[in-house]
N, C-alpha and C positions, 0 to 999 in steps of 0.2 A: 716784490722780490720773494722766491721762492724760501722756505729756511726748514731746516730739519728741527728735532727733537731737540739736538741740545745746544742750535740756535735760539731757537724760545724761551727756553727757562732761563738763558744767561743773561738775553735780555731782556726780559721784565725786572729781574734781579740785579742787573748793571749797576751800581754803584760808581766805578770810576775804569780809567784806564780803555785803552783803544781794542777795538774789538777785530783783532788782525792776530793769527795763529803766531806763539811766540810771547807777544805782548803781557806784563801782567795787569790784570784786572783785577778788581773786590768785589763781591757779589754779597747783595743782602743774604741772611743765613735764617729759616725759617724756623727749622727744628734742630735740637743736638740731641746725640745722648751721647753716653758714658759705660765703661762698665768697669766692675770692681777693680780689676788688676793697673788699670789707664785713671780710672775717678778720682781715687785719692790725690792723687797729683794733683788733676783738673783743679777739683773744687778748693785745695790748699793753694791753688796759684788764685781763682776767683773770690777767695776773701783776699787775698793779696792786692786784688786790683781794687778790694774796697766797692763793691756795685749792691747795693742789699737784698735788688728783687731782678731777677732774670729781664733782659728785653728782646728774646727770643719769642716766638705763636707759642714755643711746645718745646721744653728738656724734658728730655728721661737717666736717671739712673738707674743702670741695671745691675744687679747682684748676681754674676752668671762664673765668675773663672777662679778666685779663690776661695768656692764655698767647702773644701776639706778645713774641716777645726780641728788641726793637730794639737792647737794651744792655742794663747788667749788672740794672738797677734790678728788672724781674719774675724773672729767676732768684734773684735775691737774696732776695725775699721767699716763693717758693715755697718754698727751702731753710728760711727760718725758719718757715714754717706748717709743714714737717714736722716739725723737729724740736721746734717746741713741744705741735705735737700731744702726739709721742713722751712728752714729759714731763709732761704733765697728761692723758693718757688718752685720747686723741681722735682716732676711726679718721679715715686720711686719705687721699685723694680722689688719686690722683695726675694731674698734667699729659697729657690728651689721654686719659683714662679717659671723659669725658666730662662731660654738664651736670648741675648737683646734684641740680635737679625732676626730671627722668627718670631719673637714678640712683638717687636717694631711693626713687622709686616702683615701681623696679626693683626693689631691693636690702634695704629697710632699713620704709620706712614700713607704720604698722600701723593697722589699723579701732582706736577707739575710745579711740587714745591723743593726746595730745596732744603740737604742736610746737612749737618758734619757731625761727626761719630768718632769718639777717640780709641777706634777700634779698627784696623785696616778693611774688614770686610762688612763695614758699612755699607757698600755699592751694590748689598742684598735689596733694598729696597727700590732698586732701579728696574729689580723686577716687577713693582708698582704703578713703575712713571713718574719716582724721587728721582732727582739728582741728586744722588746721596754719596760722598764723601767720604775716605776717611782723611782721619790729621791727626795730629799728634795732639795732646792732652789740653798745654795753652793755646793752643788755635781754637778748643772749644771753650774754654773758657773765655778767652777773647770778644769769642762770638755772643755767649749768653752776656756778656758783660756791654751786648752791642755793638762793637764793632763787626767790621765787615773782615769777608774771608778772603786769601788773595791766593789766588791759582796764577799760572801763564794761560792765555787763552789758548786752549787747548785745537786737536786739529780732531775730525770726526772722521772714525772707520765706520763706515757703514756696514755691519753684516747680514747679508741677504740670505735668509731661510727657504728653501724651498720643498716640496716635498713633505712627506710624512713618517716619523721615526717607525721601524719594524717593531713587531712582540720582541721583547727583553732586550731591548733598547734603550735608554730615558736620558735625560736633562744633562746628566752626569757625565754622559758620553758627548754631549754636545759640544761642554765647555771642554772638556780632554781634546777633540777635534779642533776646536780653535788653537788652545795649547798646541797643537803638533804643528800650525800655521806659525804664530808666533814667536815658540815658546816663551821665556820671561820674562824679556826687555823689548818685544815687539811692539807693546801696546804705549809704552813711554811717549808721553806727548800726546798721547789719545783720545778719546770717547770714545768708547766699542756701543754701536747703536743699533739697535736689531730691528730688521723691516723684511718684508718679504710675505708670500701668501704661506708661507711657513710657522710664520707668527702666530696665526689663529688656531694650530693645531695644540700649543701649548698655552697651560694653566700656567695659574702665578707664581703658585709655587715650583712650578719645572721655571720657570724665568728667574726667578730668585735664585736657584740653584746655579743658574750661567753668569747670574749679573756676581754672586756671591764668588764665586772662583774666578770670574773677571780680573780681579783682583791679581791672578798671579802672573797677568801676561806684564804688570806693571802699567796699567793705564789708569786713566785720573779716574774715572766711574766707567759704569755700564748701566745701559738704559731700552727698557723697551718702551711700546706705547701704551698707553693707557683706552681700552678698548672693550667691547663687548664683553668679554671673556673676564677684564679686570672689574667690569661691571658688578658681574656675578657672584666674583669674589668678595667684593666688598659685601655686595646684599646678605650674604650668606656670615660678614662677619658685622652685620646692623651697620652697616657704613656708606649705606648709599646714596647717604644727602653727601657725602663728603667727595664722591667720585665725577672728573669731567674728564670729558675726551682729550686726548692728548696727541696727533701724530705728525707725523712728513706732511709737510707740503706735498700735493702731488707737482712732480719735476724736482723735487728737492737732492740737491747734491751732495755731496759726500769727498771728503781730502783721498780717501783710498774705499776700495770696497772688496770684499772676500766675502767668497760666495760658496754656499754649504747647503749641499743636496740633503734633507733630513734621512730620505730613504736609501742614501748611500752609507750611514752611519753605522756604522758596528761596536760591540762593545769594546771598550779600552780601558787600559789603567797608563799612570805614571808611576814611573819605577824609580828608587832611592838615586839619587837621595835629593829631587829638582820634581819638580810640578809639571816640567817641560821636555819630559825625557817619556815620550808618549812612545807603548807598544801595543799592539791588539791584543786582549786578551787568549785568542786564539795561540799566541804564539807563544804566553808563560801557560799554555795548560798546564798542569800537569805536576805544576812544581810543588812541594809539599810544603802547606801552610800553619804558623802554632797558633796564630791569635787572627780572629776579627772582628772590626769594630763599625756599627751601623750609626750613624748619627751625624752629631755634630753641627753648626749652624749651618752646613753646606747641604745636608742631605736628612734631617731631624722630621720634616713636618709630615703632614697625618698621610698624603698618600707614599711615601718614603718608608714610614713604618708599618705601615697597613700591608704595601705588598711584601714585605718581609716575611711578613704575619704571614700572609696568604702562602709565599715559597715553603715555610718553615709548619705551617700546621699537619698535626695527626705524624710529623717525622721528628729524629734525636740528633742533634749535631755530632760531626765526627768527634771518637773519642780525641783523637791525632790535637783537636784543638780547643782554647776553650772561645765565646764570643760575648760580645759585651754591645748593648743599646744604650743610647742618652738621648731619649724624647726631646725635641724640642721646645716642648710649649706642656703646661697642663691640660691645656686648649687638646691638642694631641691626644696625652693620655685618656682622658676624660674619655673621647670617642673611643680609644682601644679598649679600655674594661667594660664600654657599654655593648659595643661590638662583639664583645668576648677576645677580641685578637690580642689583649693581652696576658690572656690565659694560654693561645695558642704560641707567643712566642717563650712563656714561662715556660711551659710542659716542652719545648724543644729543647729546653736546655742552656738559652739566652740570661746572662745574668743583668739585668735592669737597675739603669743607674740614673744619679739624679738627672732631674733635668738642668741642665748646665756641659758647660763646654769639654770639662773632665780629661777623658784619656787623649782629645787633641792637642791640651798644649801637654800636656806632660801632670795631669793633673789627677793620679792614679790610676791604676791598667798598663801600669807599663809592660812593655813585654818580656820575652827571657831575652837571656845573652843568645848573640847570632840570630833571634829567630827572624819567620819571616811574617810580618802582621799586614795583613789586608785590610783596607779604611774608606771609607765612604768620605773621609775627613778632606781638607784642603792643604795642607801642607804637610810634605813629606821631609824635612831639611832633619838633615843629618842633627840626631841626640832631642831633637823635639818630642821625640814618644815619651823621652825617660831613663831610652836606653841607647847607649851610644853607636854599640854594632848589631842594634836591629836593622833589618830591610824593610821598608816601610812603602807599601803600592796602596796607590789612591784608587779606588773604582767604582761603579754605582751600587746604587742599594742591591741589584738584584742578582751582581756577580757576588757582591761579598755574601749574598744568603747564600746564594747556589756553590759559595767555596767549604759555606761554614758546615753543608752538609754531607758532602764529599772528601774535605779534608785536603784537597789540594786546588791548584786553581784552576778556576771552574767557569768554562764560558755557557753564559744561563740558558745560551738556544739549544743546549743539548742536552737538560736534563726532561726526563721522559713526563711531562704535564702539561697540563691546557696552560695557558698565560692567564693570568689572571688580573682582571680587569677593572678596574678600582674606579668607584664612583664617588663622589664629591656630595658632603651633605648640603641639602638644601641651607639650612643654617646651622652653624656651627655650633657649639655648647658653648656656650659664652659665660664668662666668672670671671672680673675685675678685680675678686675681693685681695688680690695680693699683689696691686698695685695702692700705693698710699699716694693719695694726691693731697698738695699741701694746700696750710690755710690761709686765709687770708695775710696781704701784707702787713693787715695792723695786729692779726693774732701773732703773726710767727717774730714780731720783736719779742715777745714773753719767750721762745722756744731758747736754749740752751744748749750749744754744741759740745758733742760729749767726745773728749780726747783722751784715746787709752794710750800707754807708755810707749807704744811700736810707733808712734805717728811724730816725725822728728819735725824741725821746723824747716822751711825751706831753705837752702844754702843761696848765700849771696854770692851775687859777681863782678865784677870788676872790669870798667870799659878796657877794650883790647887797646893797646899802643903802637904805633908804628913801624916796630918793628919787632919780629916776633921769631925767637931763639927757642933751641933746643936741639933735645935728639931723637929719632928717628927710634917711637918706643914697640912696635910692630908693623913688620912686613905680611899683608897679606894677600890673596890671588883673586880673580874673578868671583863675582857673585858669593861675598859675603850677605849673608842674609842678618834682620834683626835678631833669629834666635842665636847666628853666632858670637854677635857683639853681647847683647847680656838676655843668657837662656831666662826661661820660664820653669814650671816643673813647681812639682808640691814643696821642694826645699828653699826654692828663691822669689816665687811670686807673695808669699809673707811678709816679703821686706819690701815690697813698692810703695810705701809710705815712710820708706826711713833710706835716704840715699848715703849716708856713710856706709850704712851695714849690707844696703845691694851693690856697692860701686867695690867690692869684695871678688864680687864675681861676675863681672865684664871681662870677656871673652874667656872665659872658663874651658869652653870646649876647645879652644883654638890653640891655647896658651893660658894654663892656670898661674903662670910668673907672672902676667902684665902687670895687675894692677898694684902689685908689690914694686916691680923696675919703674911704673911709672912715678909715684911715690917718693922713690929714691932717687928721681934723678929732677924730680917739681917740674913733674907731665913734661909734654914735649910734641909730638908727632904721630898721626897713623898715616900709612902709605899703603894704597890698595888697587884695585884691578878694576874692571868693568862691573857695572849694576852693584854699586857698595853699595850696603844699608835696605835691598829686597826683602822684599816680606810684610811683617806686623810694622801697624804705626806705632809700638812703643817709643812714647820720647825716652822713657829712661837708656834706650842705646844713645842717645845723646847725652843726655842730665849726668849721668854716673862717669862717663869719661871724662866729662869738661870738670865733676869733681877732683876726678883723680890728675888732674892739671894739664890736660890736652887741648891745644889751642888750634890745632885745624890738624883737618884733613885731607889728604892729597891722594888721588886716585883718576883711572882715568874716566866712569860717569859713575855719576850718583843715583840710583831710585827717588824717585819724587817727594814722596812724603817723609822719608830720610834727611832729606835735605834740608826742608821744611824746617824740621828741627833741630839741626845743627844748627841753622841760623836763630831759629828761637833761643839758644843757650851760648850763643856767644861761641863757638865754635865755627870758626874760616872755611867752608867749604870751597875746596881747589881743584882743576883739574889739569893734567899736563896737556900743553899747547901741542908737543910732540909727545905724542903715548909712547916711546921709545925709550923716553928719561929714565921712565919707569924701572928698567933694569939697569939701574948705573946709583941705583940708588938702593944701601942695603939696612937692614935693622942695625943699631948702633951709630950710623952714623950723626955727625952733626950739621944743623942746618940753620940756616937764616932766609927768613923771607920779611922782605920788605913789601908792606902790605900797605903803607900810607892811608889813604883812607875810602880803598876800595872799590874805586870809582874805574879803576885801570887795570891790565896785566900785572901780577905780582913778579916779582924776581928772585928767585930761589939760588942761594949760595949753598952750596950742598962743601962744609969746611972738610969734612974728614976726603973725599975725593980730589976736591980743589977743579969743583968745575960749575960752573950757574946753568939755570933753567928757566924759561920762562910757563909761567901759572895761568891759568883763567879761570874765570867765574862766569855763571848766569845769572848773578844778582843784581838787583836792580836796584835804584838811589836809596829807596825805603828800606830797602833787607841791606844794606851796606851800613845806613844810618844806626839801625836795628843792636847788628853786628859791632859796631862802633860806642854803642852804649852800653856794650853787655848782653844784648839779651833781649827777649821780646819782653818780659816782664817789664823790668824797668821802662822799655820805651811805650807801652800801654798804660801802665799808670800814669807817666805824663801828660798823654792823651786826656785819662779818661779826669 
């Protein structure tokens, strides 16, 4: 029988569950990582579960999104991600090494293994030929603690490449093209799997850049195959004993297929405040721009900055703006000052910042009030920059250089130069020294985990009861994303180790009252619209609600890995049988849902209208159990 890509890797990896789209299945889990602003949680829930030494091939912690030390609270926490690495096994990432996805993909990630990542845009490494994951925080601790991971078996878009992208073109524009197919819930239920003779025309890192923004159609991963091309990659990063073929059956089918002519492709951006709000750059010429910003794990690695280099040398950026770099990797850098191209982006006038994720979540560089900031980044959602009424457009490296020197925006085929053409070194500059790999399991009993005052202890919960009362503590609309339930930004990602003092500001941008009314009324209800919970896997949009005493959520679908995690923290994910309820149901109101023990439709008394509804769920015996216990915590310990 014929089988695609990400028939393969699920089955070698099958653990349990029937292998029928739909269905949940476990799959052994090869690699995780982590990074700062997701970790602390992680590894505070994996001493919880008590496991001493990892039984994953490979963790990583990475130190990439709360490296500003405005005070002691992220040194604090970096200090305990090392040394708990140290103690349970777990190479670590250190502070200003750089971003996890292009380390990962640099350093570690491998064709035809599988990952999870408690970072949503994990599925960078699918640019390798990983099945690479993201999930919320205990799904990877879960994993290193051993257990297996549980997805729905997913269905496969096969996307077929054909053709070859034009000069001033690239990667960036590929995934924006899909995005304009999709947009943000099209991919739900998915694999997005790239085949076609289109395939060989790109490198790994133009693949990592589709598999990385993959991420925002809402599909489980993105994956290409591992190939000639990934060969070379690896060789050039010492990695070639680690590399094997990976592809389609020939004849292999596919649940849907969309099909993308390379040489039809033009430059695009997504325009505020949605990832899936695709216009060709052709059509915002013109518009005048204050800030732009190159980088980020979407668009950071060496040929992304090199052609930068290459648009921006011997010229000054507009005064009109100012622009801002965040290399990838030191990997990167290394080659730019060798090359000199990081003299040429200096002298343009580029201000160079750490290597880390920075001004994507909101992590300095915010922009002014109103402006409009051009980004190589992957998510555009509303107050993410920093700044609440910036206008925030996604687009490739080569538009945002070609705006940064013009000052308004700038489609790159018409500024008057050769294309310049960017070659790949034979081997890469290679320097591990600022990963720490730990020692042995009999040395790291002497090692001592070191706990600063910010890092609070986990909050307990309480199995849910069969029937479940309150009020209705926010009404909100379609496509809530994670950053509107609880933002990021240099003044709240300090607190991701202390969930009293983050569950402060859960939905802050939406509704700065909630988590005061929720409080005052001992939690209650959220009610929302299509694709609730898109975006970041942060579990704390789960963790901090269910502190502030929210017992499900009712909406008409959820995002995937959203979900995930409400069920992990003991929060009832619901969704109306008749999406019509939905308006008959307002903020304040009071409700009852009879949820017995989950197995069935719920039954929703909505008291303040004086009229019932019926509920459903996609959860399956185990996530009801789960749910039923409180919480994935608890019901892993018992396991394990």
């Amino acid at each position: 029988m014929t089988q695609n890509i990400t028939q393969k890797i699920i089955e070698t990896h099958h653990v349990e569950g029937e292998l029928t789209a739909g269905s949940e299945i476990a799959l052994k889990i090869d690699q995780t990582l982590t990074q700062d602003a997701t970790g602390t949680m992680a590894y505070l829930q994996l001493e919880s579960i008590n496991v001493p030494w990892v039984k994953t091939e490979l963790s990583v912690s990475y130190v990439d999104h709360n490296t500003l030390q405005g005070d002691f609270r992220n040194a604090d926490d970096h200090r305990y991600l090392q040394t708990v690495a140290a103690k349970h096994g777990v190479v670590f990432s250190r502070p200003g090494n750089g971003i996890c996805h292009q380390l990962h993909i640099e350093r570690f990630a491998r064709p035809g293994k599988t990952l999870i990542g408690s970072d949503s845009h994990t599925p960078t490494a699918g640019g390798i030929g990983s099945m690479a994951m993201g999930a919320g925080g205990l799904d990877v601790a879960s994993a290193m603690a051993g257990m297996p991971f549980r997805i729905k078996y997913p269905k496969v878009m096969g996307i077929e490449l054909t053709g070859k992208l034009q000069k001033w073109v690239s990667a960036k524009d590929v995934i924006l093209e899909v995005l304009r197919h999709t947009d943000v819930k099209g991919g739900v239920g998915y694999v997005l799997e790239y085949f076609g003779e289109g395939v060989k025309t790109l490198t790994v890192p133009d693949r990592a850049t589709i598999t990385n923004m993959g991420t925002e159609t809402g599909c489980t991963t993105s994956i290409f195959p591992s190939d000639e091309i990934t060969k070379a990659f690896m060789e050039a990063e010492n990695r070639a004993d680690q590399w094997i073929e990976l592809k389609a059956d020939e004849g292999a089918t596919y649940d849907e297929i969309l099909k993308i002519n390379l040489s039809e492709v033009e430059p695009l951006a997504a325009c505020p405040h949605s990832p899936g709000l695709i216009k060709t750059v052709k059509e915002l010429s013109g518009m005048p721009v204050n800030q732009v910003g190159i980088g980020s794990c979407t668009n950071s690695s060496y040929r992304d900055l090199k052609i930068s280099a290459e648009i921006l040398k011997d010229k000054t950026i507009s005064e009109k703006l100012h622009l801002v770099m965040n290399p990838g990797s030191r990997q990167v850098v290394s080659h730019l000052i060798k090359e000199l191209s990081l003299n040429d982006l200096i002298a343009s006038g580029a201000r160079i910042l750490e290597n880390a994720c920075g001004a994507c979540i909101g992590m300095g560089a915010a922009p002014s009030t109103d402006a409009v900031s051009v980004r190589t980044y992957n998510r555009n959602f509303l107050g993410r920059s920093g700044t609440k009424s910036a206008q925030v457009y996604l687009v490739s490296p080569e538009t945002a250089a070609a705006t940064a020197l013009t000052g308004v925006f700038t489609d790159p085929r018409t500024l008057n130069m050769e294309y310049p053409e960017i070659a790949f070194p034979d081997k890469f500059d290679l320097n591990d020294n600022m990963f720490i790999f730990p020692p042995s399991p009999e040395d790291a009993k002497n090692i001592t985990i070191e706990r600063g005052p910010n890092i609070a202890p986990l909050p307990s919960f309480n199995p849910l009861e069969d029937v479940l009362g309150g009020k209705v503590i926010l009404k909100v609309e379609d496509n809530i994303t994670t950053d509107h339930i609880m933002p990021a930004g240099a003044k709240i990602l300090p607190l991701r180790s202390n969930i009293p003092e983050i569950s402060k500001y859960v939905f802050e941008v939406v509704d700065p009252k909630f988590p005061d009314r929720a409080l005052e009324n001992g939690g209650g209800f959220i009610v929302g619209g299509d694709n609730y919970g898109q975006g970041s896997s942060r579990e704390h949009a789960a963790l901090a609600p269910k502190y502030l005493g929210i017992s499900a959520v009712i909406v008409k679908s959820f995002a995937r890995i959203h979900l995930a995690n409400l069920v992990n923290f003991g929060i009832v994910p619901l969704t109306f049988k008749n999406p019509s309820d939905y308006d008959k149901i307002e903020q304040g109101d009071e409700l009852s849902l009879e949820i017995g023990d989950l197995t069935s439709e719920v039954t929703m008394t909505n008291k303040s209208k004086n009229f019932t509804a019926v509920l459903q769920h996609s959860l399956s015996l185990l996530d009801s159990q789960i749910l039923k216990a409180g919480g994935k915590l608890p019901w892993v310990k018992k396991q394990i």
